[in-house]
TIZAGU-805667 format. One line per 5 residues: number of its first residue (from 1); their letters; for each residue z negated, x negated, y of N, C-alpha, C, O. Coordinates in nm, 2 decimals, padded with zeros to 4 digits. Layout:
NUM	a	Z X Y Z X Y Z X Y Z X Y  ...
// end
This chain:
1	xxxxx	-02.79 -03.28 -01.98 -02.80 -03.14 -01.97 -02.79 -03.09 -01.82 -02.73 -02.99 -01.79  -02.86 -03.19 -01.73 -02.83 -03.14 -01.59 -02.71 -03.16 -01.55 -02.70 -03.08 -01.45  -02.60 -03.24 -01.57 -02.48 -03.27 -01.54 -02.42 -03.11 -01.62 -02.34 -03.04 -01.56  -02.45 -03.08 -01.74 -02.36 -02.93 -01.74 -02.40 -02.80 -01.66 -02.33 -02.72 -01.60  -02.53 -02.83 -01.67 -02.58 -02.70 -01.55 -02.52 -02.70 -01.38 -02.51 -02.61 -01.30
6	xxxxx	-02.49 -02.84 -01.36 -02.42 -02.86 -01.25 -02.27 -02.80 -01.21 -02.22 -02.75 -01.11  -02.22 -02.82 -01.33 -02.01 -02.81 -01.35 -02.05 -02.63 -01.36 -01.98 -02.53 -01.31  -02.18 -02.63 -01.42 -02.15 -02.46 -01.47 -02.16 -02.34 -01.38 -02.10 -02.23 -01.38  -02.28 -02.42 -01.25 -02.29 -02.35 -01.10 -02.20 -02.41 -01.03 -02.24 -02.39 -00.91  -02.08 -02.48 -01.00 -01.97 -02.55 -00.90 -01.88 -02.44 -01.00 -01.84 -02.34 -00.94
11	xxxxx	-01.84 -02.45 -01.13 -01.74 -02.32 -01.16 -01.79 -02.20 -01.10 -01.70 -02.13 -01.05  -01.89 -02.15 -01.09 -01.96 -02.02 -01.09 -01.96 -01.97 -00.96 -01.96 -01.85 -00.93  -01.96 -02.09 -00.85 -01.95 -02.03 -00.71 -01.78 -02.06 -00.69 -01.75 -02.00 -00.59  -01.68 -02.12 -00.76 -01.56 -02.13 -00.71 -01.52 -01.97 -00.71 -01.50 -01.89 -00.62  -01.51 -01.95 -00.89 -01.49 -01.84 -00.91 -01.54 -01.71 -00.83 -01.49 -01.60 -00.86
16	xxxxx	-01.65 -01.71 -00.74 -01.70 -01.63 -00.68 -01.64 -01.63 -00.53 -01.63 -01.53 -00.46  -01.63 -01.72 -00.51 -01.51 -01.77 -00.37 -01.36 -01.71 -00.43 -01.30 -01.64 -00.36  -01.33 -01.74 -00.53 -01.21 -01.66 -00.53 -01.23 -01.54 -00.53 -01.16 -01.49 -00.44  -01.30 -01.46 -00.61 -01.36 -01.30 -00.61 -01.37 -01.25 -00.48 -01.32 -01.14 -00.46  -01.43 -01.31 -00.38 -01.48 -01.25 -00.25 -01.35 -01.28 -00.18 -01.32 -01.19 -00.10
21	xxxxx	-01.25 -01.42 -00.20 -01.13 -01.40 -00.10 -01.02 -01.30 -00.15 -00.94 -01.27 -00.07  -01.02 -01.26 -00.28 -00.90 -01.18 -00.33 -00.97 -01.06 -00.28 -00.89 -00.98 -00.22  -01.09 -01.01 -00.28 -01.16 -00.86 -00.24 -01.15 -00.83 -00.07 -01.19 -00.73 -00.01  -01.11 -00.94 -00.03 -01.10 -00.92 00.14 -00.96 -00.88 00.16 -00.93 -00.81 00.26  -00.88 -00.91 00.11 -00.78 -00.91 00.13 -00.72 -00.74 00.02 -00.60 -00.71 -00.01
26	xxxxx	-00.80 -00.68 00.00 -00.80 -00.50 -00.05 -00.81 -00.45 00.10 -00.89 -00.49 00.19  -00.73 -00.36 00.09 -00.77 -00.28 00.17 -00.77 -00.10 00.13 -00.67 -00.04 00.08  -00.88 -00.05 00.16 -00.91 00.07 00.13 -00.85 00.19 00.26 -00.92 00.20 00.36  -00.77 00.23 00.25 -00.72 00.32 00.37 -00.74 00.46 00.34 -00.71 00.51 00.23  -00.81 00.51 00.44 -00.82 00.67 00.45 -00.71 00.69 00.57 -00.71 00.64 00.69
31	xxxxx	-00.62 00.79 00.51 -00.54 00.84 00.56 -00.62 00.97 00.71 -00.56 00.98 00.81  -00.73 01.03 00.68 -00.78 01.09 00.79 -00.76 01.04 00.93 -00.80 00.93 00.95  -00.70 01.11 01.03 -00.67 01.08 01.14 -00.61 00.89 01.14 -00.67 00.79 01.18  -00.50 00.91 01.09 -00.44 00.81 01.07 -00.44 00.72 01.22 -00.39 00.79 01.31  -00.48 00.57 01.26 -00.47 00.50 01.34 -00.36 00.44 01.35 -00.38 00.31 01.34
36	xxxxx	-00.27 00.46 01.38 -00.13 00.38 01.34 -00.03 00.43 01.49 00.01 00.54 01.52  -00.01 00.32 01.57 00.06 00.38 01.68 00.23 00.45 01.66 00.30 00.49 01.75  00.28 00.43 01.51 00.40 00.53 01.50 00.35 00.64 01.39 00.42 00.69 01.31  00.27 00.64 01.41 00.23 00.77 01.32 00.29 00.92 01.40 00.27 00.94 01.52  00.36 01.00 01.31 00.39 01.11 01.29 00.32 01.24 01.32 00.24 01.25 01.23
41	xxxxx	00.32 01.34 01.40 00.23 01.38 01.41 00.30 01.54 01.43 00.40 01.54 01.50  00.27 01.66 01.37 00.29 01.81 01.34 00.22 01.88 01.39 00.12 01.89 01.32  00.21 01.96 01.51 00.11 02.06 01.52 00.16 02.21 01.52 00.25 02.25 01.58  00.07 02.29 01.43 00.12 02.40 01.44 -00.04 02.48 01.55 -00.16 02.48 01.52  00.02 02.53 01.66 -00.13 02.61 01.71 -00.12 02.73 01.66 -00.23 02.78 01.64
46	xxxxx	-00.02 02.81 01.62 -00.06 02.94 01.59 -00.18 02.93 01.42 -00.28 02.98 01.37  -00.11 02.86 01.41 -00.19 02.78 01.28 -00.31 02.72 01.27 -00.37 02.70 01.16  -00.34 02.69 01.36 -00.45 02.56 01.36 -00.44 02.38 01.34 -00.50 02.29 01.38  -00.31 02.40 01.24 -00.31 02.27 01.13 -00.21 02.19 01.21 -00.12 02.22 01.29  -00.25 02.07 01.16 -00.22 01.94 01.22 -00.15 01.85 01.07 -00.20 01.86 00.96
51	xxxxx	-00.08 01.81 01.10 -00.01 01.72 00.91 00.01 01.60 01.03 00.04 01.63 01.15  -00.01 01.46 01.01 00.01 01.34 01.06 00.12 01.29 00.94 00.14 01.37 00.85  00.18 01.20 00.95 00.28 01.13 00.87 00.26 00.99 00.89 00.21 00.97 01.00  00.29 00.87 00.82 00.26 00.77 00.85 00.35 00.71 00.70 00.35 00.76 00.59  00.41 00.60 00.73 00.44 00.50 00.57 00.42 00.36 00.62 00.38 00.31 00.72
56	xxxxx	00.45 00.33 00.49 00.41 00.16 00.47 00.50 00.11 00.39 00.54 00.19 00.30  00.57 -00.02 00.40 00.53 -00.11 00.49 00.62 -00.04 00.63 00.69 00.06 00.59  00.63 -00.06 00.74 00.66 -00.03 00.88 00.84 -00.01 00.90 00.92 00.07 00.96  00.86 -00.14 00.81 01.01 -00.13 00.79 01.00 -00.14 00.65 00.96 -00.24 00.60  01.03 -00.02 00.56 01.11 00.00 00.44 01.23 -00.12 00.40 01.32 -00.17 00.46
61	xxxxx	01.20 -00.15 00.31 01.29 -00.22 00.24 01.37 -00.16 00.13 01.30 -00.10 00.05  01.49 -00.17 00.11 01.61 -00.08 00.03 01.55 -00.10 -00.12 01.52 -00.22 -00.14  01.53 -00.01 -00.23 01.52 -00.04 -00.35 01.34 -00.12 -00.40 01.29 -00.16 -00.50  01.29 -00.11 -00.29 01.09 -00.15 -00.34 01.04 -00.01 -00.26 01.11 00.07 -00.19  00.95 00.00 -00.27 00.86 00.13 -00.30 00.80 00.17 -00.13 00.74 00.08 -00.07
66	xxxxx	00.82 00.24 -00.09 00.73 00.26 00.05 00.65 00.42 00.04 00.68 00.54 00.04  00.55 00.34 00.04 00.47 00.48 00.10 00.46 00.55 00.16 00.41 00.51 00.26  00.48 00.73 00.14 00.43 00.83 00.25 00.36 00.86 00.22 00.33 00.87 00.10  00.25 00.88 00.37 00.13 00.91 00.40 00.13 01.02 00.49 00.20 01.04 00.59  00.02 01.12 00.43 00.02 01.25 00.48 -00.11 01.30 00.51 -00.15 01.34 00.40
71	xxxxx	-00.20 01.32 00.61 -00.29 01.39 00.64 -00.27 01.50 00.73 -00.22 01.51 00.84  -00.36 01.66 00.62 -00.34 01.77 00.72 -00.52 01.78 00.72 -00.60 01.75 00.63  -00.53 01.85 00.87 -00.63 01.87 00.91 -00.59 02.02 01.02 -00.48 02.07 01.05  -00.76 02.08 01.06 -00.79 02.18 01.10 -00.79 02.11 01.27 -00.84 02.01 01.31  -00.70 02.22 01.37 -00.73 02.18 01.47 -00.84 02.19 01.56 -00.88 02.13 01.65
76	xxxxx	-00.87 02.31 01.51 -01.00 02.34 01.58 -01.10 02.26 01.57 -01.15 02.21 01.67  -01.15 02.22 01.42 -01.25 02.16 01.42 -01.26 01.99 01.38 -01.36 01.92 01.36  -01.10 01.94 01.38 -01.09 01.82 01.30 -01.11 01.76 01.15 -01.09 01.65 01.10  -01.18 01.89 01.08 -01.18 01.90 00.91 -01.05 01.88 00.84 -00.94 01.90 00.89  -01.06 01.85 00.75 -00.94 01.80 00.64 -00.90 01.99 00.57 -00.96 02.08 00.52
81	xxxxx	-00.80 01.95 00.59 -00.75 02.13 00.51 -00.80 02.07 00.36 -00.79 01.95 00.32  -00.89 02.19 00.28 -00.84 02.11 00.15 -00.80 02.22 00.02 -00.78 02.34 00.03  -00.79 02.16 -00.07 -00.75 02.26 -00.20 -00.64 02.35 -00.16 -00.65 02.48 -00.15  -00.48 02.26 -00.13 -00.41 02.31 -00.13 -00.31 02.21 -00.19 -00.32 02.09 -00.22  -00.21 02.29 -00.19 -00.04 02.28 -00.28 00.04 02.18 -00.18 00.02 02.18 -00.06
86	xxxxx	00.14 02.10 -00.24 00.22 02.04 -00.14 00.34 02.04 -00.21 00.35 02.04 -00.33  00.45 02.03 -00.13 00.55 01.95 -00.18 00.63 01.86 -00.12 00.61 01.88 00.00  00.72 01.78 -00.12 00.72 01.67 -00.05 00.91 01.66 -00.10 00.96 01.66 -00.22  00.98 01.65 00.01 01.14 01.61 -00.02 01.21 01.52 00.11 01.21 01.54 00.23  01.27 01.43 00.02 01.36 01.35 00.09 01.50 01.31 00.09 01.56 01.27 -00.01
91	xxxxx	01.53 01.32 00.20 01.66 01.33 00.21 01.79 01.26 00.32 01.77 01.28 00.44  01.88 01.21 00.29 01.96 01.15 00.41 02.03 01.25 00.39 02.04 01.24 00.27  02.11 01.35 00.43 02.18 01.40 00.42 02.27 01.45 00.31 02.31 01.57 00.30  02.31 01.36 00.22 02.40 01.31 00.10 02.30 01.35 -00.01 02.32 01.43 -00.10  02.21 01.30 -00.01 02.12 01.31 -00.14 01.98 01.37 -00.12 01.94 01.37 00.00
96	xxxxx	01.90 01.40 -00.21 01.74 01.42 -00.18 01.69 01.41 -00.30 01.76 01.44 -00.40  01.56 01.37 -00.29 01.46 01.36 -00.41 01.36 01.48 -00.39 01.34 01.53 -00.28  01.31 01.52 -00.49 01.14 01.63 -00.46 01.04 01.56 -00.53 01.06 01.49 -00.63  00.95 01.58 -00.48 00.82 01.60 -00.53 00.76 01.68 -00.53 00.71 01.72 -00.42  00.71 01.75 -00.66 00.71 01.90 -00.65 00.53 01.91 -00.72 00.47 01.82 -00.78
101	xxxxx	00.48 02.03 -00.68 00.32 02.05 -00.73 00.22 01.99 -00.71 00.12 02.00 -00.79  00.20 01.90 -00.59 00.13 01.81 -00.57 -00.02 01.88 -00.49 -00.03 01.93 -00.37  -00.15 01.85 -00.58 -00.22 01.91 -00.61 -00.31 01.86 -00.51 -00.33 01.74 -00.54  -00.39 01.90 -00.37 -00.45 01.78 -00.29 -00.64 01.85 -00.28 -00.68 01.97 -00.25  -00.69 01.78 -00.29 -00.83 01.83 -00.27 -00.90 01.81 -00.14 -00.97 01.88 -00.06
106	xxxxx	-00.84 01.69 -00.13 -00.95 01.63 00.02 -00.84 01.64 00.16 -00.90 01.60 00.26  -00.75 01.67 00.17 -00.62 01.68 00.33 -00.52 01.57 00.28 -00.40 01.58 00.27  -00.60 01.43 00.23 -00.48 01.36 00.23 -00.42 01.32 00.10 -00.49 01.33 -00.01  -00.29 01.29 00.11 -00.21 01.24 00.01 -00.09 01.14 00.03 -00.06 01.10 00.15  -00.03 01.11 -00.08 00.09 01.05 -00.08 00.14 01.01 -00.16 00.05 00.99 -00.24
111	xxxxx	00.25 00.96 -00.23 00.41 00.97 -00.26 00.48 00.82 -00.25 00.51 00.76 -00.15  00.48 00.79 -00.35 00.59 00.65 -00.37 00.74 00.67 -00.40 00.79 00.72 -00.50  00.81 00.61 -00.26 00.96 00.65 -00.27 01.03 00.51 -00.23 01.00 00.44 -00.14  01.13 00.49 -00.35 01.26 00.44 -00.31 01.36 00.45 -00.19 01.39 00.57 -00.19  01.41 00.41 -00.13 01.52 00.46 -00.06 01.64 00.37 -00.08 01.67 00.25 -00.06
116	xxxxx	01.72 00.46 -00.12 01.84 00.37 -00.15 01.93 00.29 -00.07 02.01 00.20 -00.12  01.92 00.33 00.06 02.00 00.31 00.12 01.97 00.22 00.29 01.90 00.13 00.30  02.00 00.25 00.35 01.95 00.22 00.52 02.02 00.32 00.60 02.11 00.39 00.57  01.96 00.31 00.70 01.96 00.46 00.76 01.85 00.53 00.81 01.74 00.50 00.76  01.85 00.65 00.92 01.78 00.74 00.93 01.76 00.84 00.82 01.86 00.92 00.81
121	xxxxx	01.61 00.86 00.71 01.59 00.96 00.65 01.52 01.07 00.66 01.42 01.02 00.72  01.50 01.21 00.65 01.44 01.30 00.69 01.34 01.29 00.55 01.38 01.24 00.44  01.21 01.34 00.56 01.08 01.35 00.49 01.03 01.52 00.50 00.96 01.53 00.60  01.04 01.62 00.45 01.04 01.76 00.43 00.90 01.75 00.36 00.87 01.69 00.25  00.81 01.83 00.43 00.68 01.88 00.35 00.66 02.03 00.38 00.68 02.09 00.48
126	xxxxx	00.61 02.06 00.27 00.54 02.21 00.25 00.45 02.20 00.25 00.44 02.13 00.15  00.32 02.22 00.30 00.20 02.28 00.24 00.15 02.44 00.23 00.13 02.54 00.30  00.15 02.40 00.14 00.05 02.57 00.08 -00.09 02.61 00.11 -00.13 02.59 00.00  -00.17 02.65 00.16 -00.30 02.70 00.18 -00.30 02.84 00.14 -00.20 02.90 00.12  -00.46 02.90 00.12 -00.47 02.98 00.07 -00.39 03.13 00.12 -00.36 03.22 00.04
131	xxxxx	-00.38 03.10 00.29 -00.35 03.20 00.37 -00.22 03.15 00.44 -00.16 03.22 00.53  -00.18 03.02 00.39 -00.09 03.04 00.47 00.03 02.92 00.44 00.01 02.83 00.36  00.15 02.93 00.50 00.27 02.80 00.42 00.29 02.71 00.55 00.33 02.76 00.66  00.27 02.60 00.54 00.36 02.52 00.71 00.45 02.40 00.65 00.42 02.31 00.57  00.57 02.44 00.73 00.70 02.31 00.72 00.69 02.25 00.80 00.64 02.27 00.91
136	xxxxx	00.75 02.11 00.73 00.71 01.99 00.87 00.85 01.89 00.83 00.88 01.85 00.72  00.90 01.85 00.95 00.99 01.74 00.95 00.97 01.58 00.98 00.95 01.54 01.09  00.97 01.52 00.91 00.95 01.35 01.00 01.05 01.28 00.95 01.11 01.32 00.85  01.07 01.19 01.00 01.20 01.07 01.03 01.10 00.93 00.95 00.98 00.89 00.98  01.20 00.89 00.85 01.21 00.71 00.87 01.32 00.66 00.87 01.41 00.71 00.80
141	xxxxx	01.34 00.53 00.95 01.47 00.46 00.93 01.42 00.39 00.88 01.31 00.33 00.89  01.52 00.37 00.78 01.53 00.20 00.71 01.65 00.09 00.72 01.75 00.08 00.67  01.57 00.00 00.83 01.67 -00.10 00.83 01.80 -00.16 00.73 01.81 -00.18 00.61  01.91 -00.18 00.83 01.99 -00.27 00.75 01.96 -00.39 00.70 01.91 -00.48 00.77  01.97 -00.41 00.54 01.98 -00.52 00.50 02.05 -00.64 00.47 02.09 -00.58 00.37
146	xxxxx	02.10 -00.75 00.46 02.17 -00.79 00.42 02.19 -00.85 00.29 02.11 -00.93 00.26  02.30 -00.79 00.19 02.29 -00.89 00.06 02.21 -00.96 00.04 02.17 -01.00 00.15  02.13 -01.00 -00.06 02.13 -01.14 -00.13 02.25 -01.22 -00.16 02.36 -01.18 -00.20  02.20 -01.34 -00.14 02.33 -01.43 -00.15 02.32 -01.53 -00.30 02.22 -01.54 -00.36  02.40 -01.57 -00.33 02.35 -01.68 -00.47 02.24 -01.78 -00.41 02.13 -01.81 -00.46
151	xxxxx	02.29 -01.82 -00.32 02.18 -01.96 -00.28 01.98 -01.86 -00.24 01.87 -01.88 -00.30  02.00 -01.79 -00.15 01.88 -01.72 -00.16 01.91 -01.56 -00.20 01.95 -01.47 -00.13  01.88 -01.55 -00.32 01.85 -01.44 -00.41 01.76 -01.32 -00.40 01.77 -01.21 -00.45  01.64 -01.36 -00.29 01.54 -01.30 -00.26 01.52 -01.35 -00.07 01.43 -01.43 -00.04  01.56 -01.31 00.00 01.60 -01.32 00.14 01.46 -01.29 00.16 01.41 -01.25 00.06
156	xxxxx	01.34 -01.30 00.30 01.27 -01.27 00.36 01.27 -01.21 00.42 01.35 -01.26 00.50  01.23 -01.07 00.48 01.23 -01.00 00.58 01.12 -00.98 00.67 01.02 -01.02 00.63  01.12 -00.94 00.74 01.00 -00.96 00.86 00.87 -00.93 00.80 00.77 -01.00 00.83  00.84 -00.80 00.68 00.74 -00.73 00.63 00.70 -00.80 00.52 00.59 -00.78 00.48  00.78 -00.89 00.46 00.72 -00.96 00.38 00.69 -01.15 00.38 00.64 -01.23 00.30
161	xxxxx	00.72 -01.15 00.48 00.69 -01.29 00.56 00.54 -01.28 00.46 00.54 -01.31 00.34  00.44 -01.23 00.52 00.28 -01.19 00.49 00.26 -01.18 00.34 00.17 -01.24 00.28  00.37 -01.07 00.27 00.32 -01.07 00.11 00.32 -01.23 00.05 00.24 -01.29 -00.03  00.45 -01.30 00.13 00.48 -01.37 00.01 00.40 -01.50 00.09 00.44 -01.59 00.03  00.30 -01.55 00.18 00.22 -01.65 00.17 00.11 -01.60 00.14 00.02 -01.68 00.17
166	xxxxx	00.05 -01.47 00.08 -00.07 -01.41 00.03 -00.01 -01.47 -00.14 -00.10 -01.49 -00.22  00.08 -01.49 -00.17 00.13 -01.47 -00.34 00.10 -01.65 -00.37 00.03 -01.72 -00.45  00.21 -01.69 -00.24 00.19 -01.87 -00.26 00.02 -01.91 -00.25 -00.05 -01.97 -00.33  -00.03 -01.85 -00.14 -00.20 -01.87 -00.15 -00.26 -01.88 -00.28 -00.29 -01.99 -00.33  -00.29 -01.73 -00.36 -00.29 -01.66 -00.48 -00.22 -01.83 -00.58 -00.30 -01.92 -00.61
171	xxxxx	-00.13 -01.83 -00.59 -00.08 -01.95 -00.67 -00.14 -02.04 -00.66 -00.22 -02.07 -00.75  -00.13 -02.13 -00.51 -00.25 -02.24 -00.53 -00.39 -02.23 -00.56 -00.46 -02.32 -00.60  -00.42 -02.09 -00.54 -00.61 -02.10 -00.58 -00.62 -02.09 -00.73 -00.72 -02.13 -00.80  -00.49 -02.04 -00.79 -00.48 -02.04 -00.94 -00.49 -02.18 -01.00 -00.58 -02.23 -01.07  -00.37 -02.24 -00.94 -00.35 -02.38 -01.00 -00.50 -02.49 -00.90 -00.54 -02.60 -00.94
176	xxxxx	-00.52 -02.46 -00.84 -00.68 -02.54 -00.82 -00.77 -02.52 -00.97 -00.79 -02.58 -01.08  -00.80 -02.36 -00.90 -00.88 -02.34 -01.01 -00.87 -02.41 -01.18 -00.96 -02.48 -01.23  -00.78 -02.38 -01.23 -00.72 -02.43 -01.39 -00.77 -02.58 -01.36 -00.84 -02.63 -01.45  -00.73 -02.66 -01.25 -00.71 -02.79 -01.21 -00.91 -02.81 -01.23 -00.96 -02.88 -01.32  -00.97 -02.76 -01.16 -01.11 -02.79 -01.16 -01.21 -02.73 -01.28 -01.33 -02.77 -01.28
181	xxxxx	-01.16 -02.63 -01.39 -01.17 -02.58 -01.53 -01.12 -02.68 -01.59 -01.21 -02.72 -01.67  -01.05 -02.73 -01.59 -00.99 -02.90 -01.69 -01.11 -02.99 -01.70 -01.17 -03.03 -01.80  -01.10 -03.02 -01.56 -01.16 -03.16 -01.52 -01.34 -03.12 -01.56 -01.39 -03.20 -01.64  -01.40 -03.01 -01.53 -01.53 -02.96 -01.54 -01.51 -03.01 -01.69 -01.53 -03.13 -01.71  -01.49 -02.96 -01.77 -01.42 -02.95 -01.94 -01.43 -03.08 -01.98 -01.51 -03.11 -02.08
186	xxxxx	-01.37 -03.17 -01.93 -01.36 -03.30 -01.98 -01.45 -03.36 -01.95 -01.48 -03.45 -02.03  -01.52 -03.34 -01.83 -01.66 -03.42 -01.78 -01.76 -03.38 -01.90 -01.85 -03.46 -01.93  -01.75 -03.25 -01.95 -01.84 -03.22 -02.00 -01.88 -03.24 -02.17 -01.98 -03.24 -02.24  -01.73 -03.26 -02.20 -01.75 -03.31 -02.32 -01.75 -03.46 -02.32 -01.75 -03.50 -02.44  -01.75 -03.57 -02.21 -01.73 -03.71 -02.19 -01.89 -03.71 -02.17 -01.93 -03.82 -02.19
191	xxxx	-01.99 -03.62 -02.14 -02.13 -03.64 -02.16 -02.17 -03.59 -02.26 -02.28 -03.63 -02.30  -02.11 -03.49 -02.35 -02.20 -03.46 -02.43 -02.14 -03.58 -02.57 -02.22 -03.61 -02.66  -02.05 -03.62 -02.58 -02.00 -03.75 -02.66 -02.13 -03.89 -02.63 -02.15 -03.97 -02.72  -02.18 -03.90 -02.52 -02.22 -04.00 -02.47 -02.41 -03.98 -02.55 -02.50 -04.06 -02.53
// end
């Protein structure tokens, strides 16, 4: 019996080593006064308001998702505008997408976009407040890419150097783990046979 209570606390802290390394690696971002040294930044003084811009990952990759990030704030006092209207459009010249009605409570928000292409794109916001409308312009370029080729199908690019040894990591702690769930398993039924 003490040899199971043993396998059952060595499972119990693995799994909790994994828990605590997958939860470090979350990250929770508040967009308020965004810390990012290419952050985007709008001021209107007759206005007060401040809209920051910011996306992710740093360089856009053609056809996976990047994030815009948008915080408006009061300039006078540094408060988050809140309980207003947005809308959000992007565009290279040739084409544009909207995002239309976007409902914000607390200043910040944001918007999952494709970009089809590479190139300099323009990012078009409206906000709505109770008293008042402000337009704002910001720029992303998105790198050239090159093909996929047959031999590598899935090429590396600088931004994902990081996802993809967080994924291989993620894999080996999988295949440990199953690997020491086996062996626990078998130990435990080779004592309780005994």
């Amino acid at each position: 019996m003490n040899i199971h209570k043993f396998h059952i606390q060595i499972i119990f802290l693995f799994f909790l080593g994994i828990v605590v390394s997958l939860s470090q690696n979350v990250i929770l971002h508040s967009y308020a006064h965004i810390n990012d040294p290419d952050v985007q930044e709008l001021k209107d003084l007759q206005k007060n308001i401040t809209i920051q811009f910011d996306y992710s990952p740093d360089k856009p990759i053609i056809d996976t998702f990047t994030q815009l990030q948008f915080s408006v704030q009061n300039l006078t006092n540094d408060q988050h505008i809140k309980d207003f209207d947005a809308r959000v459009v992007v565009t290279n010249g040739q084409r544009l997408f909207k995002f239309e009605n976007i409902t914000v409570a607390d200043g910040d928000f944001s918007v999952k976009y494709i970009f089809p292409d590479d190139g300099t794109h323009q990012v078009l916001t409206r906000i709505n407040t109770n008293n008042t409308i402000l337009l704002a312009s910001f720029s992303v370029f998105v790198p050239h890419q090159s093909p996929p080729s047959l031999l590598n199908p899935f090429p590396n690019t600088p931004g994902q150097q990081n996802e993809n040894e967080h994924l291989i990591n993620l894999i080996i702690t999988i295949v440990i783990l199953i690997a020491v769930s086996t062996l626990t398993i078998v130990m435990i039924k080779k004592a309780a046979v005994r």
